[in-house]
VOMAR-383275 format. One record per residue: x, y, z of N, C-alpha, C in turn; residue number from 0. Coordinates in steps of 0.02 Angstrom, whole numbers, plus 50000, padded with zeros to 5 digits. Layout:
! residues N
NODE    n_u    n_v    n_w   ca_u   ca_v   ca_w    c_u    c_v    c_w  resi
NODE      X      Y      Z      X      Y      Z      X      Y      Z   NUM
...
This chain:
! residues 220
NODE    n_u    n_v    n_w   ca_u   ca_v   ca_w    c_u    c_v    c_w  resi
NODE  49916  49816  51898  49944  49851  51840  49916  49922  51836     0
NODE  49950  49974  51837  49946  50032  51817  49883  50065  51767     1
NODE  49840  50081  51746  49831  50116  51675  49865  50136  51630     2
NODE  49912  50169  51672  49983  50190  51591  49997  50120  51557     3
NODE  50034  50087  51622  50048  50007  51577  49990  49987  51543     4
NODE  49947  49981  51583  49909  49939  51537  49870  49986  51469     5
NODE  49882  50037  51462  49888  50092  51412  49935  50059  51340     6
NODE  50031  50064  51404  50064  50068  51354  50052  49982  51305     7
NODE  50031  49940  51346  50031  49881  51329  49994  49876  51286     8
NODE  49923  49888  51266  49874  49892  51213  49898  49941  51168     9
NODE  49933  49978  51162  49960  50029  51104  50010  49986  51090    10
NODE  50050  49937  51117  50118  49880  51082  50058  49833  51050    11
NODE  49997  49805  51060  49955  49776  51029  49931  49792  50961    12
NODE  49925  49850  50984  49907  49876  50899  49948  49884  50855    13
NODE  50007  49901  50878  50064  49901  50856  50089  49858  50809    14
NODE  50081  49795  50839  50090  49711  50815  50042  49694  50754    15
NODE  49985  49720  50781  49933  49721  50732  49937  49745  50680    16
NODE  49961  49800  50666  49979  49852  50610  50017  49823  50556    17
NODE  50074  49789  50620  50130  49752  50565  50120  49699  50552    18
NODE  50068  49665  50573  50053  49605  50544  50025  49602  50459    19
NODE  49963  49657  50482  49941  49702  50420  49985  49715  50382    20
NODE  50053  49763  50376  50079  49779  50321  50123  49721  50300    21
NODE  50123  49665  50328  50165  49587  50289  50102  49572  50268    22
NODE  50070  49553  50275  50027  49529  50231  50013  49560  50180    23
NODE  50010  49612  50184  50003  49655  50116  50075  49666  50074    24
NODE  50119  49645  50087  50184  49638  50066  50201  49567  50014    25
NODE  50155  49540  50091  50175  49478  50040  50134  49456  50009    26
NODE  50080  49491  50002  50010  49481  49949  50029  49516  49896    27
NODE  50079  49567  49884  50120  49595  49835  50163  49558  49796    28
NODE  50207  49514  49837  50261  49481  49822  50218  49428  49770    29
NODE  50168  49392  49819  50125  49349  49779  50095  49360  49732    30
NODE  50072  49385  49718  50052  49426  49658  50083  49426  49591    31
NODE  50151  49457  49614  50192  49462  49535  50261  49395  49537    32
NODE  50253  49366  49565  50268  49282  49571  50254  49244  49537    33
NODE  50168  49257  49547  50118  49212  49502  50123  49224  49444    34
NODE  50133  49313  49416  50142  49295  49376  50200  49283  49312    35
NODE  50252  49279  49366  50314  49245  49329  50309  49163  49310    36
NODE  50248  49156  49359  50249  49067  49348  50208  49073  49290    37
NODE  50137  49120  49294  50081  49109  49226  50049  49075  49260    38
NODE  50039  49066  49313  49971  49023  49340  49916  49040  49364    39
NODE  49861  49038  49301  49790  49063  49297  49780  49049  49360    40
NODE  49764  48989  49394  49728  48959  49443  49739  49011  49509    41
NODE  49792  49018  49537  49820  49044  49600  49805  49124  49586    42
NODE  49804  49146  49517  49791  49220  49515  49715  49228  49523    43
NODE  49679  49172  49473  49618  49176  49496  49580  49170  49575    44
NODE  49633  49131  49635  49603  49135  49695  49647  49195  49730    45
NODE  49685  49235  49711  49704  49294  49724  49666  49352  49742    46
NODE  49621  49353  49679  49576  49400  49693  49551  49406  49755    47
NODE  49535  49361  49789  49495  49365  49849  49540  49371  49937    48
NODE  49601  49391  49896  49647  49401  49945  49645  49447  49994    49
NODE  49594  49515  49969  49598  49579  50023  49531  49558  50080    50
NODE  49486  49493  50076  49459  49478  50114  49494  49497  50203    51
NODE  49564  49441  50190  49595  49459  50239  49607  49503  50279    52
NODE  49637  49543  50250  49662  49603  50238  49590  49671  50253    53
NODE  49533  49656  50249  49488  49702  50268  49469  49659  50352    54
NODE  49462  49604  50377  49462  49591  50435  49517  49607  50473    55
NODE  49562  49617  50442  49638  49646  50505  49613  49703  50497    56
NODE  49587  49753  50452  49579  49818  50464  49511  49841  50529    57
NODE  49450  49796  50519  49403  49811  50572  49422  49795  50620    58
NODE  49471  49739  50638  49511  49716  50701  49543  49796  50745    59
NODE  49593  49809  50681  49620  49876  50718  49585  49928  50726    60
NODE  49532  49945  50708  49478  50006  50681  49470  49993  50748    61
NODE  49431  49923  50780  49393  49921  50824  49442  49913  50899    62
NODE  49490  49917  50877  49545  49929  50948  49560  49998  50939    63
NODE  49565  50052  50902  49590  50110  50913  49508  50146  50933    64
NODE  49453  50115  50918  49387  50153  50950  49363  50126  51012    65
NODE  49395  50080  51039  49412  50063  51107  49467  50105  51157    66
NODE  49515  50105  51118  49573  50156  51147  49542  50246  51163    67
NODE  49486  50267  51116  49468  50311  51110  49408  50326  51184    68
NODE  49372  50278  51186  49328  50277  51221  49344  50243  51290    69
NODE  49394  50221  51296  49413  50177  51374  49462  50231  51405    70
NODE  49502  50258  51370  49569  50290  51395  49590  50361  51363    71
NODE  49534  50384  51311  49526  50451  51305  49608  50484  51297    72
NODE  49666  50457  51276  49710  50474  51237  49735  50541  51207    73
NODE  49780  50566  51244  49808  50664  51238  49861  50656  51195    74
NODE  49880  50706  51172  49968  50731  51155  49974  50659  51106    75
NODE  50028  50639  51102  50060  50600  51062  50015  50538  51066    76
NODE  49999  50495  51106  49950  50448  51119  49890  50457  51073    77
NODE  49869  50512  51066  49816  50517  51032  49833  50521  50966    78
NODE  49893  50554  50932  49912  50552  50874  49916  50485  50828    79
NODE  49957  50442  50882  49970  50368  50858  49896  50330  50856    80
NODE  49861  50346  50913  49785  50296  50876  49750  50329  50822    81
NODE  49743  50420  50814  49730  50434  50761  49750  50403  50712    82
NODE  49833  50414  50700  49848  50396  50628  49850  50315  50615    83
NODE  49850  50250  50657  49827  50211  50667  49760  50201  50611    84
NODE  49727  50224  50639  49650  50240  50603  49641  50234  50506    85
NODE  49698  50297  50519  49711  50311  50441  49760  50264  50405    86
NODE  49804  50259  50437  49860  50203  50395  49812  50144  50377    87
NODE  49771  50096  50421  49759  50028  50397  49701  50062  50352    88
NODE  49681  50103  50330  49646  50118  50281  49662  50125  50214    89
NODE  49736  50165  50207  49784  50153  50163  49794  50080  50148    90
NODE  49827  50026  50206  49837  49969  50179  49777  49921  50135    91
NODE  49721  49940  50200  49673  49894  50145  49661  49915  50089    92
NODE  49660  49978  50046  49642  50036  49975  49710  49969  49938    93
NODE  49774  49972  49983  49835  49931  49935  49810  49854  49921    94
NODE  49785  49844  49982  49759  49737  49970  49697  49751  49902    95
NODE  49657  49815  49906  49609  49808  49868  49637  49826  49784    96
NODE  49680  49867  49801  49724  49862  49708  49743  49790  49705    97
NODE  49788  49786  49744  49811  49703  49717  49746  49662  49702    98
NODE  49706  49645  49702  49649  49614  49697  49624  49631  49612    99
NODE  49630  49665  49608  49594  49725  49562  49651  49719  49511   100
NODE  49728  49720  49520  49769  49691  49484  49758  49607  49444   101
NODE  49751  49593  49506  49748  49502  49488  49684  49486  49434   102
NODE  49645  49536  49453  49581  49518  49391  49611  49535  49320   103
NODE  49640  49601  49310  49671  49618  49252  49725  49553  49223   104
NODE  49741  49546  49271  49810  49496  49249  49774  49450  49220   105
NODE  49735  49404  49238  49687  49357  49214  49651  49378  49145   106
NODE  49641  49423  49144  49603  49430  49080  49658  49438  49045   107
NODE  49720  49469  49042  49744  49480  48977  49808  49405  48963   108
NODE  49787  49347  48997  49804  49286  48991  49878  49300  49045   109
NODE  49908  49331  49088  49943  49319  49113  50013  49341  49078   110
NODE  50006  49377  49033  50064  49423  49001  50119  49433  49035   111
NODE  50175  49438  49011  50238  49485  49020  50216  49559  49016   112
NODE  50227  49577  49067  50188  49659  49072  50269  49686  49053   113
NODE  50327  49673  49038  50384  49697  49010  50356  49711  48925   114
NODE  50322  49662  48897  50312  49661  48836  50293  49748  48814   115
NODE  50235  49731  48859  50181  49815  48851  50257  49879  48865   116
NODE  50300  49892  48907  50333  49940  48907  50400  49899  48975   117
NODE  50468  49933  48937  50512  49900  48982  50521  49936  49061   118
NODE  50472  49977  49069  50490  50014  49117  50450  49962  49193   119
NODE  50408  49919  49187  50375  49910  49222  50390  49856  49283   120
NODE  50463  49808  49235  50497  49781  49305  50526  49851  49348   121
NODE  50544  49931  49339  50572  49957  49380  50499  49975  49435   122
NODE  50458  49974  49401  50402  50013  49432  50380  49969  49484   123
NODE  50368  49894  49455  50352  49855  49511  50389  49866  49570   124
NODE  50467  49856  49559  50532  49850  49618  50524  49916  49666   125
NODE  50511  49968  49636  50506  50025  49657  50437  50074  49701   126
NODE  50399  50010  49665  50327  50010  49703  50314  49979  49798   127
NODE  50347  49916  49778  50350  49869  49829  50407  49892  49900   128
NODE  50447  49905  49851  50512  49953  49905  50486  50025  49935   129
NODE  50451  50068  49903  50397  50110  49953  50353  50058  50010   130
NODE  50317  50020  49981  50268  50009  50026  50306  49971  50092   131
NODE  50363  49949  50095  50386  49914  50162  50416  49978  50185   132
NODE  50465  50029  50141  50475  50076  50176  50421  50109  50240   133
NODE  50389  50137  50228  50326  50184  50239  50301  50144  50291   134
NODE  50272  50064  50274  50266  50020  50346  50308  50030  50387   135
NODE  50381  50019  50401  50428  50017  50434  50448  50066  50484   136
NODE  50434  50127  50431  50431  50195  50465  50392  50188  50505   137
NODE  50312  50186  50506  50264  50185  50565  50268  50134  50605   138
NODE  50316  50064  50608  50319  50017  50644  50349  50041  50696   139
NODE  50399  50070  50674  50471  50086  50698  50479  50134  50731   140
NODE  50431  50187  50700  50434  50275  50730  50487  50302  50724   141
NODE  50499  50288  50649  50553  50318  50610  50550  50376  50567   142
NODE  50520  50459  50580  50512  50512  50539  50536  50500  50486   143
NODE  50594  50512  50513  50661  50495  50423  50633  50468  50359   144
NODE  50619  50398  50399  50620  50346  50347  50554  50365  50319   145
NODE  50500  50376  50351  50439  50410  50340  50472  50451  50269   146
NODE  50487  50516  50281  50507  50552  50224  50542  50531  50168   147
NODE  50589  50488  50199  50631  50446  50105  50559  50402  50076   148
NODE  50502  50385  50105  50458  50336  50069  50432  50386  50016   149
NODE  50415  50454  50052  50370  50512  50007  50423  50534  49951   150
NODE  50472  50540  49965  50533  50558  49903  50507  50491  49865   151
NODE  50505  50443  49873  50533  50380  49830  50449  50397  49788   152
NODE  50397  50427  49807  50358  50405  49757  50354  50458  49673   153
NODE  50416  50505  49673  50427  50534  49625  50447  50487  49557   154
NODE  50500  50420  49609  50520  50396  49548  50449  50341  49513   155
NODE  50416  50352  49547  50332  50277  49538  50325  50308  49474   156
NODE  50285  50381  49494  50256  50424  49459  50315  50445  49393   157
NODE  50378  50440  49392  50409  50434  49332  50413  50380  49286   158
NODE  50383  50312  49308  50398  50273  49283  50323  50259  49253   159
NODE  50281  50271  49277  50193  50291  49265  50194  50328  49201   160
NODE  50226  50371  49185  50218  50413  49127  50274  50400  49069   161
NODE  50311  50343  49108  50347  50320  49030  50321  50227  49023   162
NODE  50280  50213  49048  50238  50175  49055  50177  50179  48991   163
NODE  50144  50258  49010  50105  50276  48995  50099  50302  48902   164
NODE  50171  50320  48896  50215  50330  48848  50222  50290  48776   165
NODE  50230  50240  48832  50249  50148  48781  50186  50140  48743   166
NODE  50137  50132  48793  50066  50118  48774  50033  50160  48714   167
NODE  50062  50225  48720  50021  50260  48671  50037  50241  48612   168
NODE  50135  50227  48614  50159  50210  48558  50137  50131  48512   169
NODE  50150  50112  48561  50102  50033  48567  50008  50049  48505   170
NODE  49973  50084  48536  49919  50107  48490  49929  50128  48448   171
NODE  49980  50168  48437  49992  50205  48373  49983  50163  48319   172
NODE  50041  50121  48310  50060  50069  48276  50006  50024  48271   173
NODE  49961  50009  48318  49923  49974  48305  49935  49885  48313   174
NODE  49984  49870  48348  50047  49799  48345  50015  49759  48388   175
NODE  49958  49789  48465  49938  49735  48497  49856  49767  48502   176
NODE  49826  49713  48531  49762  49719  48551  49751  49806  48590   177
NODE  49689  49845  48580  49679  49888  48623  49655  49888  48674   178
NODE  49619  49828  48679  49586  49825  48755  49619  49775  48801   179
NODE  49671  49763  48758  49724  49744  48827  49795  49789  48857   180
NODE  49785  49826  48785  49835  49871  48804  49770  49940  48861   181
NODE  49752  49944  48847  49710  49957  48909  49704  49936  48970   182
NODE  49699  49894  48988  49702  49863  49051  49761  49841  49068   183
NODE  49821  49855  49038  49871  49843  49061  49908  49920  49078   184
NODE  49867  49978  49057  49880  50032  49073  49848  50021  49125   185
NODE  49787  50012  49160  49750  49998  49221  49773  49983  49279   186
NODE  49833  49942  49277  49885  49916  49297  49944  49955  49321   187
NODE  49966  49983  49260  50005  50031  49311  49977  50094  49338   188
NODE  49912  50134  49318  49886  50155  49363  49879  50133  49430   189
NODE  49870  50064  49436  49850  50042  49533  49896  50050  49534   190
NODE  49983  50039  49509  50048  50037  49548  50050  50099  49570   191
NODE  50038  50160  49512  50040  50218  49556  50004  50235  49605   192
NODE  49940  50226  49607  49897  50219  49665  49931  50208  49741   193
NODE  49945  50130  49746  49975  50095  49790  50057  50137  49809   194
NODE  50085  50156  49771  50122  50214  49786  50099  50279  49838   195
NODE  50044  50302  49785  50008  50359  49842  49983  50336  49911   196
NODE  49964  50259  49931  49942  50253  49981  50016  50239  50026   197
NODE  50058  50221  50008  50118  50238  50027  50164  50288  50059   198
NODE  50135  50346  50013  50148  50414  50026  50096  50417  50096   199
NODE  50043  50429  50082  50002  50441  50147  50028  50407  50213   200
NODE  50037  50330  50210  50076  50316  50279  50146  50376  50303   201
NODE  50186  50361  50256  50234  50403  50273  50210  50471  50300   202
NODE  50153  50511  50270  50147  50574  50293  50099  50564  50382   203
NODE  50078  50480  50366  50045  50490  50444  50096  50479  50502   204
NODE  50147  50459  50487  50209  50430  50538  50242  50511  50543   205
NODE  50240  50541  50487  50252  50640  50512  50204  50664  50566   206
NODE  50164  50658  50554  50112  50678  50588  50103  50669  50665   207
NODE  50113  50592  50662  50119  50570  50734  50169  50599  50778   208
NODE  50239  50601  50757  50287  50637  50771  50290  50723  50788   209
NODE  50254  50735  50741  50239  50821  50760  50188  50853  50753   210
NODE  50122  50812  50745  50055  50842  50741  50054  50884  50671   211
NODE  50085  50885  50636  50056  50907  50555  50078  50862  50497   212
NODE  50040  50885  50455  50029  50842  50395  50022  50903  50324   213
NODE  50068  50872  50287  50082  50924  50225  50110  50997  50234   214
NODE  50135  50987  50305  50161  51063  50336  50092  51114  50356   215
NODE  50044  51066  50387  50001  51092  50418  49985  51067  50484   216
NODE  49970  51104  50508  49966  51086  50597  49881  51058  50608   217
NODE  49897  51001  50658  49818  50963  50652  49802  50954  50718   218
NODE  49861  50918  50755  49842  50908  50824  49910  50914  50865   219
């Protein structure tokens, strides 16, 4: 076998790897707000410990792209893709570690209808989750495009964040529910926006790979 092959063959490895990573974190999403349509303390409570996973797929790939670095010393585009490699599963695990960080909130405020707190937040969820496979897909795929519709889509997160944010105040005003749950259920959609921005970042690393800049700056 060649070096290139056996090059191109460990870069389809990581590849696999990547996307294994962003389903699991998809469907640690899915799971997530499942649970809590069911209300089931128990499963949210072993949730939390879900980005365990999810940080061993990341040293898995960490430790194949610093192999790629040091065995085969990687130019031009090759080097782009293990760079941004690097950076994407860093993004994903920051997303396994909100969801986690979600699931604790959820638990404390008994497993609520987060519609109650503001109606905007079934769009935010739908709209959250639909970035994050976007943005995967793109870098699966080596799809620029799709890369760029993920970074458009996080305008509408961040719109729905501030009428989110909106409800809640009104919510205090009045004085109608608890404040320290209406707190932490603002906490909440903060990570959605979060997990949005880490969204954005894949998409801007699948630019990158494609043309060596990022934010319309030239890197490599």
């Amino acid at each position: 076998m060649t070096p290139r092959k056996r090059f191109d063959q460990e870069l389809e490895h990581l590849r696999q790897d990547i996307l294994q990573m962003a389903e699991w974190v998809e469907d640690g999403y899915d799971c997530l707000f499942d649970t809590l349509k069911k209300r089931d303390r128990e499963i949210m409570k072993r949730f939390v410990r879900h980005d365990r996973v999810i940080e061993d797929m990341q040293r898995n790939i960490e430790s194949q792209c610093l192999s790629l670095f040091t065995r085969q010393t990687p130019v031009a585009g090759d080097l782009r893709t293990v760079s941004a490699a690097l950076k994407i599963v860093t993004d994903l695990e920051r997303i396994g570690n909100h969801l986690s960080d979600m699931a604790e909130l959820l638990v404390r405020i008994d497993m609520e209808d987060l519609s109650g707190y503001s109606s905007w937040f079934p769009r935010m969820i739908d709209e959250t989750r639909a970035l994050i496979e976007k943005a995967a897909t793109a870098f699966v795929n080596r799809n620029m495009d799709m890369g760029k519709e993920a970074i458009e889509a996080d305008d509408g997160i961040d719109a729905c964040f501030n009428q989110v944010k909106e409800d809640l105040v009104a919510v205090l005003r009045k004085g109608t529910m608890d404040a320290d749950r209406c707190i932490d259920v603002l906490m909440i959609a903060k990570y959605l926006e979060k997990i949005g921005d880490h969204g954005v970042n894949i998409g801007q690393w699948e630019i990158f790979r494609e043309t060596g800049t990022i934010d319309e700056q030239r890197l490599l």
